[in-house]
C-alpha positions in Angstrom: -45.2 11.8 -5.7 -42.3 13.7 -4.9 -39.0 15.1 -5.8 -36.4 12.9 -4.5 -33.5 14.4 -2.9 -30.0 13.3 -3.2 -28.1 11.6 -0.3 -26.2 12.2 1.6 -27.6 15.8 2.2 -25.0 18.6 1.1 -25.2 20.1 5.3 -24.7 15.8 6.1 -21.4 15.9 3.7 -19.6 17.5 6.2 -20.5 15.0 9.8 -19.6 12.1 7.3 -16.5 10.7 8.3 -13.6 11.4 5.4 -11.4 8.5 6.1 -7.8 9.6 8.0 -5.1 9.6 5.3 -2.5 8.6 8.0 -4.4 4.9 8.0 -4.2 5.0 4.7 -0.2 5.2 5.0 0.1 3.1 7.7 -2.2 0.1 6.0 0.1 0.9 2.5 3.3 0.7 4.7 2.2 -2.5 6.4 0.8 -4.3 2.9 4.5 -3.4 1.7 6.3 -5.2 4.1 3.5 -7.8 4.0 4.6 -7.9 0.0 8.1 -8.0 0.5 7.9 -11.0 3.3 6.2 -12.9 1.1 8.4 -12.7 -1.8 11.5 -13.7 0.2 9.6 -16.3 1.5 8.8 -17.9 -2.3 12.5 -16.6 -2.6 14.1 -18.9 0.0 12.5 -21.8 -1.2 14.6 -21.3 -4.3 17.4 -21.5 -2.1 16.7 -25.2 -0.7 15.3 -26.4 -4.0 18.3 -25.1 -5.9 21.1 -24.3 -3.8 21.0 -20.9 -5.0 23.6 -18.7 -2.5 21.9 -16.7 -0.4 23.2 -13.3 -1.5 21.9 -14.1 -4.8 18.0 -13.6 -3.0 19.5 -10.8 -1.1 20.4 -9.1 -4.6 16.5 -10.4 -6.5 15.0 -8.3 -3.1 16.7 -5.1 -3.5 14.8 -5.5 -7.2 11.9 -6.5 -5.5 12.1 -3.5 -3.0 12.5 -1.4 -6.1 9.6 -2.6 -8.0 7.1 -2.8 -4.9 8.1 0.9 -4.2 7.2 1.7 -7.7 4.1 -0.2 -7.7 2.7 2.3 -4.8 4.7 5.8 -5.5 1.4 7.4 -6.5 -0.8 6.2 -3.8 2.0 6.8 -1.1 2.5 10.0 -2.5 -1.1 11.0 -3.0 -1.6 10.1 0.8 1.5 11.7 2.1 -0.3 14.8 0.3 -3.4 14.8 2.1 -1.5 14.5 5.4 0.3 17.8 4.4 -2.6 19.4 3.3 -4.6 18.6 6.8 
């Protein structure tokens, strides 16, 4: 029996595809607004159940854009990194 070698192969490391931080962004950026959509969806319903005014949901998703920004700062930030450092 033999020594078995580790894979991938250091001289394969570098064909391997590293995955393109740009998709990265755009997939965040989309799953964002795909967050945010669905909120104000569950938001609106609140509206017709309750007859909350309107603006009152237009105020919650300025919190909501808030916290959902938050939520991702890191991730956004460490892609918008890599892009920069391409």
């Amino acid at each position: 029996m033999g020594t078995q070698l580790v894979l991938p192969a250091g001289w394969a490391r570098q064909f391997a595809s590293m995955p393109d931080p740009r998709d990265g962004l755009d997939a965040l950026e989309h799953a964002k607004l795909s967050a945010r959509t669905e909120i104000r969806k569950v938001l609106m319903r609140l509206i017709d159940e309750f007859g909350i005014q309107p603006r009152e949901i237009d105020r919650a998703m300025n919190h909501v854009d808030d916290t959902v920004s938050d939520l991702v700062w890191e991730v956004e930030n460490g892609y918008r990194h890599e892009i920069e450092d391409a």
